[in-house]
C-alpha positions as CSV (number, residue, x, y, z in Angstrom):
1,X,0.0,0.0,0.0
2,X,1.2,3.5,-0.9
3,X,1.4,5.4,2.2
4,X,0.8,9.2,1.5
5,X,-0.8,11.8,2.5
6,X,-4.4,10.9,2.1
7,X,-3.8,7.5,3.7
8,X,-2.6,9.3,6.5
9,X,-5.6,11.7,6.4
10,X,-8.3,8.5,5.9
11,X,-6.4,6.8,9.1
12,X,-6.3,9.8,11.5
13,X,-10.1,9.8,10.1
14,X,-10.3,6.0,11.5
15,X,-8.5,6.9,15.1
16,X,-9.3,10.0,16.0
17,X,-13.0,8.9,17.6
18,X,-11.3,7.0,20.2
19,X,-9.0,9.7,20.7
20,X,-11.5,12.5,21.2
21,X,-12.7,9.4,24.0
22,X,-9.6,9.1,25.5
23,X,-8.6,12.9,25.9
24,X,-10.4,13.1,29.4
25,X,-8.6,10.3,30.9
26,X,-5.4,11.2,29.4
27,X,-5.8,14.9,31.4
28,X,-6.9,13.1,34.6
29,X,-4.0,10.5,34.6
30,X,-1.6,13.3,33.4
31,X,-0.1,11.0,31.0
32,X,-1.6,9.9,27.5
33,X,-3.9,7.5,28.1
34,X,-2.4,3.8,26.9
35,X,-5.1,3.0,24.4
36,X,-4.6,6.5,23.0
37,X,-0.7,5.8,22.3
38,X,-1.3,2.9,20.9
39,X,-3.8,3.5,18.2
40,X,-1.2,6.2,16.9
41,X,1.6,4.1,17.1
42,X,-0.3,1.2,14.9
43,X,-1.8,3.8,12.7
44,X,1.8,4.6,11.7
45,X,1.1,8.4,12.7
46,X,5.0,8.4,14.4
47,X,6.8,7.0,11.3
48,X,5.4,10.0,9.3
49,X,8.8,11.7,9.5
50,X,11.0,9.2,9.8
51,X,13.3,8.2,7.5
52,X,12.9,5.8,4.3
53,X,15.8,4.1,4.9
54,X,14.7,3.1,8.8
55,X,11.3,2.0,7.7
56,X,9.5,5.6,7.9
57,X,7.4,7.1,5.3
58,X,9.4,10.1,5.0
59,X,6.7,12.0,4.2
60,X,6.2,16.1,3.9
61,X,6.8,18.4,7.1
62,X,2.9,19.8,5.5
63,X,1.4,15.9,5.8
64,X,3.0,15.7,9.3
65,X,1.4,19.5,9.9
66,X,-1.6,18.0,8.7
67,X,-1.5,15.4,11.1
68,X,-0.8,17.1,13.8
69,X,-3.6,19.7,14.0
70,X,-6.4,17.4,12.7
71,X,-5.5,15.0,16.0
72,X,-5.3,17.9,17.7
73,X,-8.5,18.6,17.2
74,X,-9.9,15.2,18.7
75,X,-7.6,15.7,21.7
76,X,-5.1,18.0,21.9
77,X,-2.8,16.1,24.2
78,X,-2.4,13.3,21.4
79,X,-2.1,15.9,19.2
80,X,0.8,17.2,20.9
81,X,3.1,14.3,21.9
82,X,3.1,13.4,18.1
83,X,4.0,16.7,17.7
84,X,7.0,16.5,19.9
85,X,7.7,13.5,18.8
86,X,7.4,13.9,15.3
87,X,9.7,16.4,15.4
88,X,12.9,14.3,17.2
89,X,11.7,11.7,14.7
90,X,12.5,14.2,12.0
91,X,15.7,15.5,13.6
92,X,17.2,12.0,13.5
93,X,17.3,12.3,9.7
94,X,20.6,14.9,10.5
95,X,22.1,12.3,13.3
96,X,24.8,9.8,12.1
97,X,23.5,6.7,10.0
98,X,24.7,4.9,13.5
99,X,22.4,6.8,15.6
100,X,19.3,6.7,13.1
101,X,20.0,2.9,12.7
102,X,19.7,2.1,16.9
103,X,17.0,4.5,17.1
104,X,15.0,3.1,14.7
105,X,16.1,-0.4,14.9
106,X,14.5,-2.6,12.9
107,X,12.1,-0.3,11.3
108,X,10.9,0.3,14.7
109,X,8.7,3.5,15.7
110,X,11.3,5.0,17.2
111,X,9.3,7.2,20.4
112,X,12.0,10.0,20.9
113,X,10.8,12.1,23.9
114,X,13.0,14.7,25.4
115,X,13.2,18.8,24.9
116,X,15.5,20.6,22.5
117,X,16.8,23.2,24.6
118,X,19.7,23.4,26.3
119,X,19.0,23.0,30.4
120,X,21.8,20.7,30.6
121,X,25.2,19.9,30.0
122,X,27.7,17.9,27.6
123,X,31.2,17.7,28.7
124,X,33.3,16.2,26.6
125,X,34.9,12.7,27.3
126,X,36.6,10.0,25.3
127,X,34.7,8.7,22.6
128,X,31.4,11.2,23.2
129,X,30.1,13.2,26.0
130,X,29.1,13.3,29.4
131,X,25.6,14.5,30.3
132,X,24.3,16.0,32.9
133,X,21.0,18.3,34.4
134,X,17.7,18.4,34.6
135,X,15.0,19.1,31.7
136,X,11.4,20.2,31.7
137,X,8.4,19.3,29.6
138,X,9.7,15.9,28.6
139,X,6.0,15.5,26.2
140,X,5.4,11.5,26.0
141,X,7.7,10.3,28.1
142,X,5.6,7.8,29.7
143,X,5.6,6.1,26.6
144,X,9.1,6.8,25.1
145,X,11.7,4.6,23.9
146,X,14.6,7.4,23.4
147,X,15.2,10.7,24.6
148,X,16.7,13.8,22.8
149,X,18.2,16.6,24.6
150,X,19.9,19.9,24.2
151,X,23.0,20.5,25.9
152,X,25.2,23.4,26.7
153,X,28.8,23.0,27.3
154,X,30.7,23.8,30.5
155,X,33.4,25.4,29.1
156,X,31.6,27.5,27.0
157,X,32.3,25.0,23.3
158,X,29.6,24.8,20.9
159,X,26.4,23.3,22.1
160,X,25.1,19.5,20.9
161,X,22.1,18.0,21.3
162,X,22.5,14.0,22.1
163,X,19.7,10.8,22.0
164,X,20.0,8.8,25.0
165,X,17.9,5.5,26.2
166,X,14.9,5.9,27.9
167,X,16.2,3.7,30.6
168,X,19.1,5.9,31.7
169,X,16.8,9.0,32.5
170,X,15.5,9.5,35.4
171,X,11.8,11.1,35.7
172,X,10.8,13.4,37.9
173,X,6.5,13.9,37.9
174,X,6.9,17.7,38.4
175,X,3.5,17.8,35.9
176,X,0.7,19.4,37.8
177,X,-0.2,22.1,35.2
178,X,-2.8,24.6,34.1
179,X,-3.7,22.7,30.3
180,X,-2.1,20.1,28.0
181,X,-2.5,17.6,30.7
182,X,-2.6,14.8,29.1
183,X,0.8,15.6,27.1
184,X,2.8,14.0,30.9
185,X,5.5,16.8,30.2
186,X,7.2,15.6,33.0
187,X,11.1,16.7,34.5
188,X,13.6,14.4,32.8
189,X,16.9,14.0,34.7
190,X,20.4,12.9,33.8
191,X,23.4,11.9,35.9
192,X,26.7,11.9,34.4
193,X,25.6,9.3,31.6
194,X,27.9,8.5,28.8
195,X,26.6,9.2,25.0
196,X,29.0,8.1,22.1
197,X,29.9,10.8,19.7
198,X,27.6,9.0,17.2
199,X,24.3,9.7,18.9
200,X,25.2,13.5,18.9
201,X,24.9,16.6,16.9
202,X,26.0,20.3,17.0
203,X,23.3,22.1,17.3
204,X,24.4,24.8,15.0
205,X,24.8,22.2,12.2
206,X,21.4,20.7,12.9
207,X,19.4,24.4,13.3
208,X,21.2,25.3,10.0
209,X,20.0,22.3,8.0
210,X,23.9,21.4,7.0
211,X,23.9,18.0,8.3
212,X,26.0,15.7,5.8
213,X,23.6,12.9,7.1
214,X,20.7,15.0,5.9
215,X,21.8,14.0,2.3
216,X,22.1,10.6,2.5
217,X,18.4,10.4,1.9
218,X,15.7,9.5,-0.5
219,X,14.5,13.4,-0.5
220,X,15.8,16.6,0.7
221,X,13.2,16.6,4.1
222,X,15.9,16.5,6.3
223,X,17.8,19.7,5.0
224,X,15.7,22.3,6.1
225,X,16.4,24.1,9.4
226,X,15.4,22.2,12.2
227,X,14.6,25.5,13.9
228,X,12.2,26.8,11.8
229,X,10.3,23.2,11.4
230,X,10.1,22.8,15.3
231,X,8.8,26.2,15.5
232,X,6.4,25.6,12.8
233,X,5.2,22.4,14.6
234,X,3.8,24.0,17.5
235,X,1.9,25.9,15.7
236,X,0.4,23.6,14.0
237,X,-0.4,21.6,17.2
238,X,-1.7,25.1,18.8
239,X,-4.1,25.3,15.7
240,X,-5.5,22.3,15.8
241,X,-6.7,23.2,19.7
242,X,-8.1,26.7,18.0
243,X,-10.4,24.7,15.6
244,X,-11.5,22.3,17.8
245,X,-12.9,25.3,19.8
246,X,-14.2,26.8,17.3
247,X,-16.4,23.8,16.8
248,X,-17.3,23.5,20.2
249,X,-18.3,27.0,20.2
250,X,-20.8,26.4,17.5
251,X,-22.3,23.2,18.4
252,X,-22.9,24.8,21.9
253,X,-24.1,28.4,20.8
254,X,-26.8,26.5,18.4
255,X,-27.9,25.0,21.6
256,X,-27.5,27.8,24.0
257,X,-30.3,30.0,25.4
258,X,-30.0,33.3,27.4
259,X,-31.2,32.1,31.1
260,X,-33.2,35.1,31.7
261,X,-35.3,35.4,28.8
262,X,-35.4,32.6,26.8
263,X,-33.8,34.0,24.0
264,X,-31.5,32.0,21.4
265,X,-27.6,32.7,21.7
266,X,-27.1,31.9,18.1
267,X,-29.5,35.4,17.5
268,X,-27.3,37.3,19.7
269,X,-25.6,40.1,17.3
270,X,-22.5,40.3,19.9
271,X,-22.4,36.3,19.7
272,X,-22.0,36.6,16.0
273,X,-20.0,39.0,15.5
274,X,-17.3,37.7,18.1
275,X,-17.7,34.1,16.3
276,X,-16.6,35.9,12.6
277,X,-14.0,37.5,14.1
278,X,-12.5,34.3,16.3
279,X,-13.1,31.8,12.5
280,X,-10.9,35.0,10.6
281,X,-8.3,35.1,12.8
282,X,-8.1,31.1,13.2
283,X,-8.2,30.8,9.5
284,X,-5.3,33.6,9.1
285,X,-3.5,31.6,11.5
286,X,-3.8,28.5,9.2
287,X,-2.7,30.5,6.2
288,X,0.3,31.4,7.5
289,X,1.2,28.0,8.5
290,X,0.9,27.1,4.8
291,X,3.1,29.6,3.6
292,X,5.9,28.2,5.8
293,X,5.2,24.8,4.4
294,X,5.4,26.6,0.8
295,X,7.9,27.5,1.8
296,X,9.7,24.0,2.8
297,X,8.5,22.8,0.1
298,X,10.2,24.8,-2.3
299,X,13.4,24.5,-0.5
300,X,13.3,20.7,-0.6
301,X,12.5,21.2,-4.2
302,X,16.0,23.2,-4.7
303,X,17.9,20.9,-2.2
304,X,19.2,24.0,-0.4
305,X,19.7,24.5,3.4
306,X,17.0,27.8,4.3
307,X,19.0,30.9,4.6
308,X,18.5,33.5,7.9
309,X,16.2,35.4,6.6
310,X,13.8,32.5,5.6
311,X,14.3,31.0,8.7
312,X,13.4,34.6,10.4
313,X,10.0,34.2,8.5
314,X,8.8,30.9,9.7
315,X,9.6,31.3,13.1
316,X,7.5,35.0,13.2
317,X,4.6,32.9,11.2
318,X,4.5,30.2,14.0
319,X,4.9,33.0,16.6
320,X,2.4,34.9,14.8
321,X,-0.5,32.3,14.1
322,X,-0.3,30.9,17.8
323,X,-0.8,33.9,19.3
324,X,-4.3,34.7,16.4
325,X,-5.0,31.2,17.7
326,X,-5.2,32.0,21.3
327,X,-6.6,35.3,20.8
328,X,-9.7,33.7,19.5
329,X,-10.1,31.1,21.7
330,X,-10.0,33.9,24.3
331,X,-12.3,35.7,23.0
332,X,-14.8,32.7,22.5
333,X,-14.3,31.8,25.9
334,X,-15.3,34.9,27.1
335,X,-18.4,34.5,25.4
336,X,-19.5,30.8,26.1
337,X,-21.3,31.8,29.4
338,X,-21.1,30.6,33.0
339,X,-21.1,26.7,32.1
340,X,-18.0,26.9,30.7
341,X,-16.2,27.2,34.2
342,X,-16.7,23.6,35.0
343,X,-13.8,21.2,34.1
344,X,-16.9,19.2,32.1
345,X,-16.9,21.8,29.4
346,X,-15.3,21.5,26.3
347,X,-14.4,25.1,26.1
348,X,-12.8,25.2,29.7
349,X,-10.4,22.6,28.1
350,X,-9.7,24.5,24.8
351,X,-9.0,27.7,26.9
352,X,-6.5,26.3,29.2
353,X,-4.6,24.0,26.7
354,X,-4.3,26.8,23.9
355,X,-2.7,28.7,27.0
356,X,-0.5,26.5,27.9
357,X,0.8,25.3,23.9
358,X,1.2,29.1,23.1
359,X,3.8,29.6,26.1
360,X,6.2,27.0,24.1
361,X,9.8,28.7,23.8
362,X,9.8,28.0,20.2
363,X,7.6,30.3,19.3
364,X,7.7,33.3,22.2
365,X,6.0,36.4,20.5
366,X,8.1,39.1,21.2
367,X,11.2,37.8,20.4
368,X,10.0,36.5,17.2
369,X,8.4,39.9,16.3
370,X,11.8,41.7,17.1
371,X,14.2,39.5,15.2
372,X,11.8,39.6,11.9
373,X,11.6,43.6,12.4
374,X,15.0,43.7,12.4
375,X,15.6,41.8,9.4
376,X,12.8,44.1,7.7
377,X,14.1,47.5,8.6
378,X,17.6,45.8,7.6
379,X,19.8,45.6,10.7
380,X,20.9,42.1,10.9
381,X,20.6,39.3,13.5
């Protein structure tokens, strides 16, 4: 069978049902729920990014967008461990053929948990590095196989990020949070642990998209800038939470009457006006996601690593969209009435997970908005 981007659409079609049933007790167990994990995992929904040549579908960072927000929208804690996880699946495609062949063994699924910034430390050693500190929001760990990290050196050298065994981390359950529940983004911890030069990276070299790995593939996917595809990612994860409230808004407001006087919310002028403006700005959001993937597209087309400027782009688009996103959900939240303080309602849900997705590093507003000004008004990094 041809595994593309409609199959993956017509099995996240097939799945997400039980996911949209599982999303409570994924939030209540602060972990994804089991049955969850494992209908992505057979529906093939992590090997969308990996590599060809250790069994993935190497498909498009848009069918892996695609994916991402449409689950998303059935529960946005599934939605956002494949995210995470997606996107270390995809950053193994720059790792040495070594690394990419242990992770994956077999044509295995891989499950790289972790966080890409640098909390801890890499101090070099014979033969690799020694790692040490302690991360937060390790998404998926509960279910991970791997770990990827980012790592800051002691004396100040480049920094490296480095994929390490599940069963050498330690976990610490610091994951009692406002939203994303579900997501068990959980304190990872690492003691002096050994990782062979072979399951490391500079991070420089894997930001830039100038892996030599990265060519040794049947496309170009793994040459674009890692930093302006994980940025793009949670985006597309933040979107998915949008629409889903968006649809929750409208199936309750057709519903909804005024307690007073009787009166239909879905007459309400106010109620309408707030709804157009919340679908516009969630729609914007979605079209400037698109243009990024355009825009990795075309660069996978030419084969070419995504200049600074390019990169500057995405990253303000993710920014950008997430914060339209959560600006609508905000203001649909406001108007969903006094039932939507309980921890029952669907809105409650979309209001604190949006909240939480749109605080994500990757895609802080301000600093996104300053670097793509200065690039604009032409004065540099």
């Amino acid at each position: 069978m041809k595994i593309d981007r409609a199959e993956i659409q017509r099995r996240i079609a097939e799945i997400a049902p039980v996911l949209e049933r599982g999303a409570r007790a994924s939030d209540e167990a602060r972990m994804l729920a089991p049955e969850s994990m494992h209908i992505m995992r057979d529906a093939g929904m992590f090997r969308i990014p990996i590599p060809a040549r250790c069994g993935g579908y190497e498909l498009t960072l848009r069918t892996l967008a695609d994916a991402v927000t449409t689950i998303s929208m059935a529960c946005p804690s599934s939605g956002w461990v494949l995210m995470v996880m997606g996107a270390h699946h995809w950053c193994m495609g720059s790792f040495p053929e070594a690394a990419q062949d242990e992770v994956f063994a077999g044509g295995g699924d891989g499950l790289v948990a972790g966080t890409l910034s640098w909390q801890g430390t890499a101090t070099d050693a014979d033969g690799g590095y020694r790692v040490t500190g302690r991360w937060q929001f390790g998404s998926g760990i509960d279910h991970a196989q791997w770990v990827m990290l980012g790592c800051a050196s002691e004396a100040g050298g480049p920094k490296v990020h480095v994929v390490i065994p599940r069963a050498e981390i330690e976990v610490d359950d610091t994951w009692r949070v406002l939203g994303l529940r579900g997501s068990g983004s959980k304190d990872l911890i690492a003691r002096d642990i050994f990782v062979p030069a072979y399951r490391a990276i500079g991070t420089r070299v894997l930001f830039g998209g100038t892996s030599p790995h990265a060519r040794n593939h049947a496309s170009n996917l793994y040459r674009l800038s890692a930093e302006a595809m994980l940025s793009n990612s949670v985006a597309t994860a933040v979107l998915g939470s949008a629409k889903f409230a968006l649809d929750k808004f409208i199936e309750r407001t057709r519903e909804r009457r005024a307690i007073l006087t009787g009166a239909r919310k879905a007459e309400h002028g106010p109620t309408q006006v707030r709804l157009a403006e919340a679908a516009a700005e969630i729609r914007s959001a979605e079209l400037l996601q698109g243009d990024t993937q355009a825009e990795f597209d075309r660069f996978m087309e030419m084969g070419a690593a995504m200049d600074f400027e390019a990169r500057v782009r995405a990253k303000w688009n993710a920014a950008y969209s997430a914060e339209l996103c959560r600006r609508a959900v905000a203001r649909l939240y406001s108007a969903s009435g006094a039932h939507s303080v309980y921890e029952s309602s669907p809105l409650q849900a979309a209001f604190r997970n949006i909240n939480v997705g749109a605080q994500h590093a990757s895609i802080d507003f301000d600093s996104s908005a300053e670097m793509y000004a200065r690039i604009r008004l032409g004065l540099g990094k």
